[in-house]
C-alpha positions in Angstrom: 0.0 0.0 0.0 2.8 2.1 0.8 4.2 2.1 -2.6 1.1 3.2 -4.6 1.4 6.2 -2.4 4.9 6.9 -2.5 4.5 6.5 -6.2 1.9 9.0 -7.1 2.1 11.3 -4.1 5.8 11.8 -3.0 7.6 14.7 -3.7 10.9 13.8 -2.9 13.8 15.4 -5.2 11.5 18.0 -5.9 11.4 21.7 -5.7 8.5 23.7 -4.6 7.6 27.6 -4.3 4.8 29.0 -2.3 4.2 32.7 -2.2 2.4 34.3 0.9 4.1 31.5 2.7 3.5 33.4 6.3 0.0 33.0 6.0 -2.8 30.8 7.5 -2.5 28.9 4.6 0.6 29.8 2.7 2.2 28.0 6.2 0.2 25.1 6.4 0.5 24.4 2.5 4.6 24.7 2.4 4.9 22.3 5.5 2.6 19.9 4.1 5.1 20.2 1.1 7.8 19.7 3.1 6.5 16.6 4.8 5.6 15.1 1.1 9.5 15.2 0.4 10.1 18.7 -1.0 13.0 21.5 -0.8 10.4 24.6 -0.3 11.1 28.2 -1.2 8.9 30.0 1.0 8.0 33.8 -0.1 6.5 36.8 1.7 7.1 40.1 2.2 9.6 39.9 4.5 12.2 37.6 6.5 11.0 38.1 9.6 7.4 37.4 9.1 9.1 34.1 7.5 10.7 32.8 11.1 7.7 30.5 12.1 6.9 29.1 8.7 10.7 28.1 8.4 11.0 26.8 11.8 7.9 24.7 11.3 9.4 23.4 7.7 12.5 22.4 9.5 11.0 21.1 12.5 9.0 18.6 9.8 12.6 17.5 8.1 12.1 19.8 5.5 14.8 22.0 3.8 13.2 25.8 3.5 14.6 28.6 1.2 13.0 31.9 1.9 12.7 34.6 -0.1 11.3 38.0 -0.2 9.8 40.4 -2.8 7.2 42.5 -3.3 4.8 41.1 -5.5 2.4 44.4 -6.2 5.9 45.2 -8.9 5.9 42.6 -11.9 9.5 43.2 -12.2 9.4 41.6 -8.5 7.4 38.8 -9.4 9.9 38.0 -12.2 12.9 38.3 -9.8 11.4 35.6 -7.7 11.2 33.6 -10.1 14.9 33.9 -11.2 15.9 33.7 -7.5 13.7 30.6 -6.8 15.5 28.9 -9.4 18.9 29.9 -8.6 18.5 29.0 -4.8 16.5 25.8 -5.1 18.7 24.6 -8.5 15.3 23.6 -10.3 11.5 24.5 -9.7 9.0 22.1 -10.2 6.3 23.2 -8.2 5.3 27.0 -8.0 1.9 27.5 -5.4 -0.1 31.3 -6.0 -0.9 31.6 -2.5 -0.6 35.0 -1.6 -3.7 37.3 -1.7 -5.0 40.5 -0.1 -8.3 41.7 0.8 -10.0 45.5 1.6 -14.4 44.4 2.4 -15.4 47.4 1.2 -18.8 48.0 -0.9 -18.1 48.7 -4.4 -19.4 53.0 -3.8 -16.4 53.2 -1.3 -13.9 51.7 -3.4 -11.1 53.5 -3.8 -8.4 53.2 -7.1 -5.5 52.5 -4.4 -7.8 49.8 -2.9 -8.3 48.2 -6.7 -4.6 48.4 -7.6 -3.8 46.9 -4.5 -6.1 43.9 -4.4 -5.6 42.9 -8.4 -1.6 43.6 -8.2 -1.1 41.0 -5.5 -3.9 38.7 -6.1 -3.8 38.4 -10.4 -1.7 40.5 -11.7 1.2 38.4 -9.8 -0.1 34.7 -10.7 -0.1 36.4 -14.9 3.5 37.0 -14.2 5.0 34.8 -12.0 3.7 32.1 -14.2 4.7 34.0 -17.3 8.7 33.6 -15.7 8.0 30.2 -14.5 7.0 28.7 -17.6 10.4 28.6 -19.6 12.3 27.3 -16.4 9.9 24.3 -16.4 9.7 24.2 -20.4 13.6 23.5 -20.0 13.2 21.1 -17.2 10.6 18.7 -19.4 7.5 19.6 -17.2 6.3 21.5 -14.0 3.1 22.1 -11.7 1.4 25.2 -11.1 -0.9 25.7 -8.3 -3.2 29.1 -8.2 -5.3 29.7 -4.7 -8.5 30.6 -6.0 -11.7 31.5 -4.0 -15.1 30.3 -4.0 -16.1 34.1 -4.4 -14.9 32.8 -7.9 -18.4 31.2 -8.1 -20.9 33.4 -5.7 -21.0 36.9 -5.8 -21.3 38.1 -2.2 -20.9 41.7 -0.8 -18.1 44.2 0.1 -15.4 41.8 -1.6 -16.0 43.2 -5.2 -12.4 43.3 -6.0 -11.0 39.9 -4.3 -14.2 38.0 -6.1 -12.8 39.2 -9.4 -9.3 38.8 -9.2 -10.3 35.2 -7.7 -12.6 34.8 -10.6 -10.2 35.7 -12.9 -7.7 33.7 -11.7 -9.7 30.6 -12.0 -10.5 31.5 -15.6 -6.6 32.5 -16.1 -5.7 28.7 -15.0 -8.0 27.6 -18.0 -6.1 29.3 -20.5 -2.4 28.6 -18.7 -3.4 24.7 -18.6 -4.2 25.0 -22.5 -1.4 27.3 -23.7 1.3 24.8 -21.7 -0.2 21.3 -21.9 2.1 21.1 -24.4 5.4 21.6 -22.2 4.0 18.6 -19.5 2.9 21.3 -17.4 0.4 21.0 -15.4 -2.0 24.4 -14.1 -4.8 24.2 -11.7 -6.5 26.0 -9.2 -8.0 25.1 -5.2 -10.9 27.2 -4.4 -11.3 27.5 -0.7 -14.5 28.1 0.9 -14.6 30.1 3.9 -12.1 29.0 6.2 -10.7 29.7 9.6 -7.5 32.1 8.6 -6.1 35.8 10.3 -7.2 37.3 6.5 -11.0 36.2 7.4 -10.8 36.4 11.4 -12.9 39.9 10.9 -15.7 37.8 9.1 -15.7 34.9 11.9 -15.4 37.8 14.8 -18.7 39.0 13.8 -21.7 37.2 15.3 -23.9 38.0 12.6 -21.8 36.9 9.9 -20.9 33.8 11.3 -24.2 32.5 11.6 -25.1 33.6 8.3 -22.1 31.2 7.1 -22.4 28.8 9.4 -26.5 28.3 8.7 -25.4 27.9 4.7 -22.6 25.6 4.6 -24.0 21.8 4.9 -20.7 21.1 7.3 -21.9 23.8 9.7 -18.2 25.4 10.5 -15.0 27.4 8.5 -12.8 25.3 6.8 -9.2 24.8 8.4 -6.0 25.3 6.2 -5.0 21.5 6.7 -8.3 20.5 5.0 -6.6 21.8 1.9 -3.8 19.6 2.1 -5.1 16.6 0.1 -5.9 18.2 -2.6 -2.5 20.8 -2.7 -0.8 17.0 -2.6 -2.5 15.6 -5.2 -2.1 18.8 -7.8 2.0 19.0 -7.0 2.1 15.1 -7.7 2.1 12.6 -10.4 -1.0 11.7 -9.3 -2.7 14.6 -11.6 -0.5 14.3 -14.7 -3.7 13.9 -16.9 -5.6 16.7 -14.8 -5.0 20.6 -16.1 -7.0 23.6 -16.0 -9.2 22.4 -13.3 -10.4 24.2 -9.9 -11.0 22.2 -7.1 -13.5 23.2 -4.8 -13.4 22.5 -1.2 -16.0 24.4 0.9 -18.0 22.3 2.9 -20.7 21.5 0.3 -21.3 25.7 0.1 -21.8 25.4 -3.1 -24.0 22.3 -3.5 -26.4 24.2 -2.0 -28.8 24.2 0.8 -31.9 22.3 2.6 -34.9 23.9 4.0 -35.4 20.9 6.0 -31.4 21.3 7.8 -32.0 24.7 8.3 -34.9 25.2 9.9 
């Protein structure tokens, strides 16, 4: 049994990425990646905000490279790319996990609060991918992994800006996975639902709004950031070679939709 696992799901000898790696999930993902085998590059904004997500790595037997940029500059994103490479020796694996969010309704919007939110959470996937993709052309294949949203699929209020640049990073991973199937590389996207992180604390503070989630999601609670695990696994892995362009929900059945019956 141990061997069919090993064989699709280890990541041993590989090299993985992960941007907003100081986050609720950026830190869970790159340890998880870590634990599968894998030399990880972890990126945010600065060292220091880093430590914990490098101690954790190394606490799990991993090997952690960090690195720093700002990823609202596209000449940024195309450093770290360049760097990645240079420090890990290959990159197999690159994970679009850093995001940024203003809940504001769409009449106080400002144009700092727009160029903020689509810099960091589209505009940086376009071109960090755009540099990836010749370093894993040359290396005979790659994975790309783009955190999406669920906002990708329901339109709810005061996150105007986040739902489109999560919607259009879900379409973007369409087009990647077609342009590149070509070079063996793989690009798809995880959609969370709403899940326990610091970036959504706010929304789970408020009493209101938690019931209001809670009441429509069939599992009755936020997701946790290790509940994305399986499916950040199976996406780096062999197991997916024939899967591209896809966006993997996982939202405690959000989406499916809702019973009368349950919520009364």
């Amino acid at each position: 049994m141990a061997d069919i696992f090993d064989r699709l799901f280890s990541l041993q000898g590989k090299t993985a990425l992960i941007t907003g790696a100081a986050g609720g999930i950026g830190r869970v993902l790159a340890v998880a990646l870590a634990e599968a085998g894998a030399t990880v590059g972890l990126h945010d904004l600065t060292l220091a905000q880093l430590t914990e997500s490098i101690r954790l790595v190394e606490a799990a037997g991993g090997r952690a490279v960090p690195l720093t940029a700002n990823l609202g500059e596209v000449a940024a994103c195309r450093q770290l790319i360049a760097d990645a490479h240079v420090a890990l020796g290959r990159l197999d694996i690159l994970v679009n996990c850093a995001a940024t969010n203003r809940r504001k309704p769409i009449d106080a919007v400002t144009a700092a609060d727009f160029e903020l939110i689509s810099a960091v959470n589209l505009r940086s996937i376009y071109f960090l991918c755009q540099a990836a993709h010749p370093v894993m052309q040359a290396q005979g294949g790659g994975k790309m992994i783009n955190i999406s949203s669920i906002n990708s699929f329901f339109g709810l209020g005061s996150v105007s800006v986040y739902g489109l640049t999560k919607g259009a990073v879900t379409q973007l991973t369409r087009v990647m996975a077609v342009e590149w199937a070509k070079d063996n590389i793989q690009v798809n996207a995880i959609a969370p639902g709403f899940m326990a992180t610091p970036l959504s604390q706010p929304v789970w503070a408020d009493p209101y709004k938690a019931e209001w989630l809670r009441s429509r999601i069939p599992q009755r609670r936020p997701g946790q950031p290790d509940e994305l695990i399986g499916a950040l696994l199976l996406l780096a892995s062999t197991a997916s070679t024939y899967m591209t362009g896809q966006t993997v929900v996982i939202d405690g059945g959000f989406l499916a939709g809702g019973s009368w019956v349950e919520d009364q």
